[in-house]
C-alpha positions as CSV (number, residue, x, y, z in Angstrom):
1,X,3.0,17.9,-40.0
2,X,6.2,15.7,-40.1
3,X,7.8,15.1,-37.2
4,X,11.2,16.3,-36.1
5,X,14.4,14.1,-36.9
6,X,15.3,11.9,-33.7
7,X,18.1,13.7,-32.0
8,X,21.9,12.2,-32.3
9,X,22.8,11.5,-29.4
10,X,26.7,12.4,-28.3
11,X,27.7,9.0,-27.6
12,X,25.8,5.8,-28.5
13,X,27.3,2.5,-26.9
14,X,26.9,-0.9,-29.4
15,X,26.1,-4.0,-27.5
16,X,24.5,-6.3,-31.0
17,X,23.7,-9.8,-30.8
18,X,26.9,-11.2,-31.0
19,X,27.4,-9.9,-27.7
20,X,24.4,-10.7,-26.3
21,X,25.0,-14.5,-27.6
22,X,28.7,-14.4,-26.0
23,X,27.3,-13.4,-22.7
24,X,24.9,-15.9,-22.8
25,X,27.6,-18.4,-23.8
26,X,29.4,-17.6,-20.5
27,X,26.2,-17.9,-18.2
28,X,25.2,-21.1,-19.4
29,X,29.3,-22.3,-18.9
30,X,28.4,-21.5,-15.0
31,X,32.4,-20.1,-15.4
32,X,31.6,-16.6,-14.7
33,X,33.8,-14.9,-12.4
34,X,38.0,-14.4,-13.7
35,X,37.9,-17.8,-15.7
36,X,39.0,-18.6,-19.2
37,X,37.3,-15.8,-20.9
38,X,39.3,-13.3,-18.9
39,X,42.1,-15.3,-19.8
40,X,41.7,-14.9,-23.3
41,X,40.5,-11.2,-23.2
42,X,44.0,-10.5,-21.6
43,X,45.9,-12.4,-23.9
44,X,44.1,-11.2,-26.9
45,X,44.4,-7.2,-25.5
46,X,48.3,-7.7,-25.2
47,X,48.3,-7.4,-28.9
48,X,47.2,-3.9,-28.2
49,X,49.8,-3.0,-26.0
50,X,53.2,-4.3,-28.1
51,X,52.8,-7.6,-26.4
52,X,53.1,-6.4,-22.9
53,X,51.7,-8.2,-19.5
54,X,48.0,-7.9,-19.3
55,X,46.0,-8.1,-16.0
56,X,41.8,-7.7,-16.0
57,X,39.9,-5.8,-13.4
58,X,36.2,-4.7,-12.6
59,X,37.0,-1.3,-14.0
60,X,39.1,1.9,-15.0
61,X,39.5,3.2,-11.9
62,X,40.8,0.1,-10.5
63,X,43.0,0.1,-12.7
64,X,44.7,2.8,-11.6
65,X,44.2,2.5,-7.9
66,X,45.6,-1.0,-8.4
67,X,48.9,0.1,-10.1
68,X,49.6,2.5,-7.8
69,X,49.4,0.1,-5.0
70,X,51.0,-2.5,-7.2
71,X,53.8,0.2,-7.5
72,X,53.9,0.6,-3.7
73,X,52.7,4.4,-3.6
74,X,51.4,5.8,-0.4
75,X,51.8,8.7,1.3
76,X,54.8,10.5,0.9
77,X,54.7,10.6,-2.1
78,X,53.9,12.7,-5.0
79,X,52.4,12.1,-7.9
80,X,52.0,14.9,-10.9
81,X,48.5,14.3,-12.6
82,X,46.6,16.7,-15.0
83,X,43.6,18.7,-13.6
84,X,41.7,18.8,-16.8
85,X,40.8,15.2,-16.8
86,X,37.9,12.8,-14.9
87,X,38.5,13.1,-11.1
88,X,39.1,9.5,-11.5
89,X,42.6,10.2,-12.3
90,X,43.3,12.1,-9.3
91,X,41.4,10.0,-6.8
92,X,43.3,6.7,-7.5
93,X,46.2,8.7,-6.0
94,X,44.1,10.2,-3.1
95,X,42.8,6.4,-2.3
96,X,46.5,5.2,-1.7
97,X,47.5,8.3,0.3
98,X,49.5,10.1,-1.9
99,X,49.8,13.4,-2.5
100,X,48.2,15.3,-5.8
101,X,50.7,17.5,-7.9
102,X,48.1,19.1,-10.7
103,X,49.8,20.2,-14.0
104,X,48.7,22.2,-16.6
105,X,48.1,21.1,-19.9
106,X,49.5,21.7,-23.5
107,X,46.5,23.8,-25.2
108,X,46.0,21.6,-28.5
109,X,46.7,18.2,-27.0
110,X,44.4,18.9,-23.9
111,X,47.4,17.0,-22.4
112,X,50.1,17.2,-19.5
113,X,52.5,19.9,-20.8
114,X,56.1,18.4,-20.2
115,X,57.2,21.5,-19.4
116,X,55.1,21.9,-16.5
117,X,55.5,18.6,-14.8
118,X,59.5,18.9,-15.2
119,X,58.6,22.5,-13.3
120,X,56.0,20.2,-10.7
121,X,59.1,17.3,-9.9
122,X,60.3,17.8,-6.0
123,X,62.3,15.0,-3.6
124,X,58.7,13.4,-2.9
125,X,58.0,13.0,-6.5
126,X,57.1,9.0,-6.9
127,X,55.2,8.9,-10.5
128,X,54.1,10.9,-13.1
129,X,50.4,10.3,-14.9
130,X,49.8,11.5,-18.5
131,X,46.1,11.2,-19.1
132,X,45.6,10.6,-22.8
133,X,42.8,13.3,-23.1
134,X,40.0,12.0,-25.4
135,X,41.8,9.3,-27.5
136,X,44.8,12.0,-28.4
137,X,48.1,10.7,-27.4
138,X,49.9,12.7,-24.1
139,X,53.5,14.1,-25.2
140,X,55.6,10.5,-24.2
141,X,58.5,11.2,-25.9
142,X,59.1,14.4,-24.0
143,X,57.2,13.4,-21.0
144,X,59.1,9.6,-20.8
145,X,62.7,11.7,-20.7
146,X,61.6,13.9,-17.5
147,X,60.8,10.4,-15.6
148,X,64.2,8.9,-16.2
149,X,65.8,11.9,-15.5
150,X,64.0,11.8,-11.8
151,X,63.6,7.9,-11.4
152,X,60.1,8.0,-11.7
153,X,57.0,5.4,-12.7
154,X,54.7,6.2,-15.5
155,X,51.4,5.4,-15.2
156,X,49.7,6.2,-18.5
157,X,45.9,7.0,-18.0
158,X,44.9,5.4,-21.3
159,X,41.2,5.0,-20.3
160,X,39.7,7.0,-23.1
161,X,42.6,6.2,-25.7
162,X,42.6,2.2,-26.6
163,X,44.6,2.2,-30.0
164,X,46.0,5.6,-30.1
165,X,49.6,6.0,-30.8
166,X,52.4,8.1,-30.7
167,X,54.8,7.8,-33.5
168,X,54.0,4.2,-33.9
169,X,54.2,3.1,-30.5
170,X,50.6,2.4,-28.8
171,X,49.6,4.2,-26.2
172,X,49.8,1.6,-22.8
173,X,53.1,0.6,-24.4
174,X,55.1,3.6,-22.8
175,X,55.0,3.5,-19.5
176,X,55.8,1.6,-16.2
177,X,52.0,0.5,-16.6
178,X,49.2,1.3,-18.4
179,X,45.5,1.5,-17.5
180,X,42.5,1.0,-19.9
181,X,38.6,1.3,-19.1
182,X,35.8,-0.7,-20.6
183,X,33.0,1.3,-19.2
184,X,30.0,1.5,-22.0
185,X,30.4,4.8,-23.8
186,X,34.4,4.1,-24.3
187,X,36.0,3.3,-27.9
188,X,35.3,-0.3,-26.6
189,X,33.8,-1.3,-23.9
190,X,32.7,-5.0,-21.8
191,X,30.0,-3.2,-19.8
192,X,32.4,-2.8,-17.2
193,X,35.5,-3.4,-16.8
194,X,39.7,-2.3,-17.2
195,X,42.6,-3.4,-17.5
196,X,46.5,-2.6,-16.4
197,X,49.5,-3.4,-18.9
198,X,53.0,-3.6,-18.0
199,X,56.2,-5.3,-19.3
200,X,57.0,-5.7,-15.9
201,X,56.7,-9.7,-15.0
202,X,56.8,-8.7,-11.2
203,X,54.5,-5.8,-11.5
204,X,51.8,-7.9,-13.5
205,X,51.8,-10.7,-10.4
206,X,51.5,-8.4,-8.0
207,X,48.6,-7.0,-9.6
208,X,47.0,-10.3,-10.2
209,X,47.5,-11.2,-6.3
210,X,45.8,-7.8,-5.4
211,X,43.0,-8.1,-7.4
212,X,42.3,-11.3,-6.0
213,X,42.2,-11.0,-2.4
214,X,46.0,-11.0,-2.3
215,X,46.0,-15.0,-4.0
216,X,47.0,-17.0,-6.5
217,X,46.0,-20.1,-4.6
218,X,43.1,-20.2,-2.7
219,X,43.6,-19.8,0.9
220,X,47.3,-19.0,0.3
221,X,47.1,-15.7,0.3
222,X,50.2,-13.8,0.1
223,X,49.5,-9.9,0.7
224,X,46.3,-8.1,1.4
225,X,44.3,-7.3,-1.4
226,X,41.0,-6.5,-2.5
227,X,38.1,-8.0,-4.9
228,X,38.3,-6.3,-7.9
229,X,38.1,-8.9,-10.6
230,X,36.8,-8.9,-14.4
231,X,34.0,-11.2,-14.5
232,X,33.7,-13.4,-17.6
233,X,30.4,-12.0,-19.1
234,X,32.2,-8.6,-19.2
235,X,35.4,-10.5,-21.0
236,X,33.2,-12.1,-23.2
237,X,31.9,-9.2,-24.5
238,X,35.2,-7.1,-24.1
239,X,36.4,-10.1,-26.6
240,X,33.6,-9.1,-29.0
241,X,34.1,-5.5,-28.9
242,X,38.2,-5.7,-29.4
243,X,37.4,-7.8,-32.5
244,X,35.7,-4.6,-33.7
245,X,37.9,-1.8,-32.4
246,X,39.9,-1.1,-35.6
247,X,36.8,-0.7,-38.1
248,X,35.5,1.6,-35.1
249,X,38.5,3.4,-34.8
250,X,39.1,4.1,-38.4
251,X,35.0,4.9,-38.7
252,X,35.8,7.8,-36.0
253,X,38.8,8.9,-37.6
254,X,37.0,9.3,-40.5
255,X,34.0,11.0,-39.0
256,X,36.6,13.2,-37.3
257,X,38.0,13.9,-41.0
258,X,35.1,15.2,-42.1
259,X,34.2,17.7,-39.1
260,X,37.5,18.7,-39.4
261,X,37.2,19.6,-43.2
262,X,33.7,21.4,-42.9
263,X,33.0,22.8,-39.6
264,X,34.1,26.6,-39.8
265,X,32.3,28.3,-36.9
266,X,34.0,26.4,-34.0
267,X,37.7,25.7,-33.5
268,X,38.6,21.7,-34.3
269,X,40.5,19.8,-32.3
270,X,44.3,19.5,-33.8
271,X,46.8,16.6,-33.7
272,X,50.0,16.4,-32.5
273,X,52.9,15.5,-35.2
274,X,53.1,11.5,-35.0
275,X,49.6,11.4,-33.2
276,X,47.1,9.2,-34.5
277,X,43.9,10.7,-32.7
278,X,41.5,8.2,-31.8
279,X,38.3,10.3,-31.3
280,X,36.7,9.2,-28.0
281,X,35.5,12.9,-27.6
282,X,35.4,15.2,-30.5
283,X,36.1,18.1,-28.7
284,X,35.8,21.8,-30.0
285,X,36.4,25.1,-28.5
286,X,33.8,28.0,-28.7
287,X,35.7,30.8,-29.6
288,X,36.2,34.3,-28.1
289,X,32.3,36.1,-28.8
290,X,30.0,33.1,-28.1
291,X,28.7,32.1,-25.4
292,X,29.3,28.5,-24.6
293,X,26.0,27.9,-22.8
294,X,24.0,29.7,-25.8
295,X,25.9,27.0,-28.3
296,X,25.0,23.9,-26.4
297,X,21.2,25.0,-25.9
298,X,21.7,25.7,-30.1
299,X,22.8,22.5,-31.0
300,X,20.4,20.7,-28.6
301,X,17.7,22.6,-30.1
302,X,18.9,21.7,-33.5
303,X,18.9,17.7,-32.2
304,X,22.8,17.8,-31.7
305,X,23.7,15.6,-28.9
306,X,26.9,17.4,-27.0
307,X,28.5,18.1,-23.3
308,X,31.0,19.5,-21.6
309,X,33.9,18.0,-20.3
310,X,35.1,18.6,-18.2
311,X,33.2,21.9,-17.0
312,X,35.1,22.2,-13.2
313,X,38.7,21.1,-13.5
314,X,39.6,18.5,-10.4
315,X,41.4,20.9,-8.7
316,X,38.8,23.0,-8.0
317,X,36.3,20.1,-7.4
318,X,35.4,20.1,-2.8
319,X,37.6,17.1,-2.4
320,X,40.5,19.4,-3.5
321,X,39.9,22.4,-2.9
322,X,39.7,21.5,1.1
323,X,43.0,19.8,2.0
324,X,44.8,21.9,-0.6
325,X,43.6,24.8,1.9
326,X,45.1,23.2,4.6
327,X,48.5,22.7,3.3
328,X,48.5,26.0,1.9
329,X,49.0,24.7,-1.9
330,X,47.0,26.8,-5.2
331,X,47.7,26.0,-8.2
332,X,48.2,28.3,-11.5
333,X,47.2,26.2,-14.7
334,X,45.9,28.8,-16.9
335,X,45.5,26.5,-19.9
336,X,43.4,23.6,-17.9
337,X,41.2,27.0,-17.0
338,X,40.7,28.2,-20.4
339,X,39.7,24.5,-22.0
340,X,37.2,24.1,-19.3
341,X,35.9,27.6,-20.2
342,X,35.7,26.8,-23.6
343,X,35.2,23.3,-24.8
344,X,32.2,21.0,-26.5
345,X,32.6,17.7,-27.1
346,X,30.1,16.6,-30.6
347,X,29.6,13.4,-31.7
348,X,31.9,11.0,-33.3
349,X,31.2,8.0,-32.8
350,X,30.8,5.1,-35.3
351,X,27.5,4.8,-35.3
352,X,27.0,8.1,-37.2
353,X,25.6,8.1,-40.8
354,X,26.0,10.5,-43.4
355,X,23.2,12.4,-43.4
356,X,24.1,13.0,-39.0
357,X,27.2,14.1,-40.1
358,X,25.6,16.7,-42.2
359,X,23.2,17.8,-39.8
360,X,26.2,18.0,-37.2
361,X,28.1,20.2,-39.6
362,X,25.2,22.8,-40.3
363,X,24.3,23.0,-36.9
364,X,27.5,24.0,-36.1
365,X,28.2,26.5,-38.9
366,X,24.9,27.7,-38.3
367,X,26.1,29.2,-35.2
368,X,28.6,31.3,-37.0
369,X,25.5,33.2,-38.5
370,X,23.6,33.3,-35.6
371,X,26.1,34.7,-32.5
């Protein structure tokens, strides 16, 4: 009796030997905490970003919580944020004060619908977020015109997106900031970690000072601030990883390709004209007729790694749904509803072989047959 094939498994972070050995390198340095490595990591990420300012923290999230204080949000304010995304976009506006405006999203995209967020902008407005949903691109160039108009920031959530562009401009390149997250199962990742571009010179020291306890000079601190720094053994390795991101990227791309080409019983994910897609999530929608539960059990039981997100869109998550009571705010966003009724995300990531691929695709198809 052979044994059954070892099941792929939806995301599969890399950390080789070379990161390993660069960690390592850093531990025995005794430089460990915001030193040169994090130096270099931002330096060498600002190629990413069209040059822009580059400033390291201890992860996505504070990222975004950072800008937003860097931007001087609080409450008052508005900001207009998907609700089909990881709460994480949502609380950074919560921890500063601010008020959530939830959007709907464009259906193919899985993105902030410009439409909608023009419809969303009141007086209080302060910032618009764009959350660039599983490596594709948000709408910029229709999205970038609505925060002129108002006199509003951009802060792009770029967290699942490093290297994705929009008619040749990289994503984190767009906005008044941009925010990145190096958390293990991302395109790239240092372990932990994130990071905040902006071409803002003020905007990037203010965000260094906060990060650091308010200093650039020990003991001279010049606002209040908070600990929230990269540590070199996660820049080390983020160094590592960036070196590999474009063989990744084009590896998921070309996984992606060939899902695309030869999966027939689910709907594929499409791509925006002047997109370049870069594949965090492979995500699918189980069409009208099949039950989404009955799929995932399927393709686990056919050794198909997959999940859902996001299953419960943010606005209807209990930290939400409570004070939204009390002002008296619901929100209609038909389309965020429907894609967390409906989507699986399969695996795409660049450690695939092959013969996975293969066994991705019948499982898949297989389903057409069966429901």
């Amino acid at each position: 009796m052979t044994d059954a094939p070892e099941s792929i498994p939806a995301a599969r972070p890399v950390i080789g030997e070379e990161e390993i050995e660069a960690a390592v390198r850093v531990l025995r340095s005794g430089r460990v905490v915001q030193g040169p490595e994090v130096a270099a990591f931002e330096s060498e990420f600002s190629r990413l970003v069209d040059g822009r300012h580059c400033v390291a923290v201890n992860s996505g999230t504070s990222a975004l919580h950072l800008t937003l204080m860097a931007l001087g949000l609080g409450p008052g304010d508005e900001v207009i944020v998907p609700s089909f995304s990881f709460a994480a976009s949502a609380n950074a506006v919560r921890l500063v004060g601010a008020d959530v405006v939830f959007a709907d999203i464009e259906p193919g995209s899985f993105c902030l619908d410009p439409a909608a967020v023009e419809a969303a902008v009141t007086p209080r407005t302060a910032a618009i977020m764009p959350v660039h949903l599983y490596g594709h691109p948000a709408a910029m160039d229709r999205l970038t015109p609505i925060a002129e108009k108002h006199g509003l920031a951009v802060v792009e959530d770029a967290c699942q997106a490093h290297a994705a562009e929009l008619n040749g401009t990289p994503v984190g390149a767009f906005g008044t900031a941009g925010t990145f997250s190096f958390y293990p199962t991302k395109n790239m990742h240092a372990l932990e970690g994130g990071m905040v571009t902006t071409a803002d010179a003020q905007v990037a020291r203010t965000l260094r000072l906060l990060r650091n306890q308010g200093m650039e000079q020990r003991y001279a601190n010049e606002i209040v601030g908070a600990n929230m720094r990269m540590t070199d053994v996660a820049a080390a390795i983020g160094r590592v990883q960036l070196g590999r991101l474009a063989g990744w990227t084009d590896r998921r791309r070309a996984n992606a390709a060939h899902l695309d080409e030869h999966i027939t019983a689910l709907v594929t994910p499409p791509v925006a004209d002047g997109a370049r897609h870069v594949y965090h999530q492979y995500t699918v929608r189980v069409p009208k007729g099949m039950d989404r539960d009955t799929v995932q059990e399927r393709l686990t039981a056919a050794g198909v790694g997959n999940a859902v997100y996001y299953p419960t869109p943010i606005h209807r998550l209990a930290p939400y749904q409570e004070p939204d009571r009390k002002a008296g705010r619901s929100w209609d966003l038909p389309e965020t509803e429907r894609a967390a009724a409906e989507v699986v995300s399969l695996p795409v990531h660049p450690s695939l072989t092959d013969a996975d691929l293969a066994r991705i695709v019948d499982a898949v198809n297989a389903l057409g047959a069966a429901l």
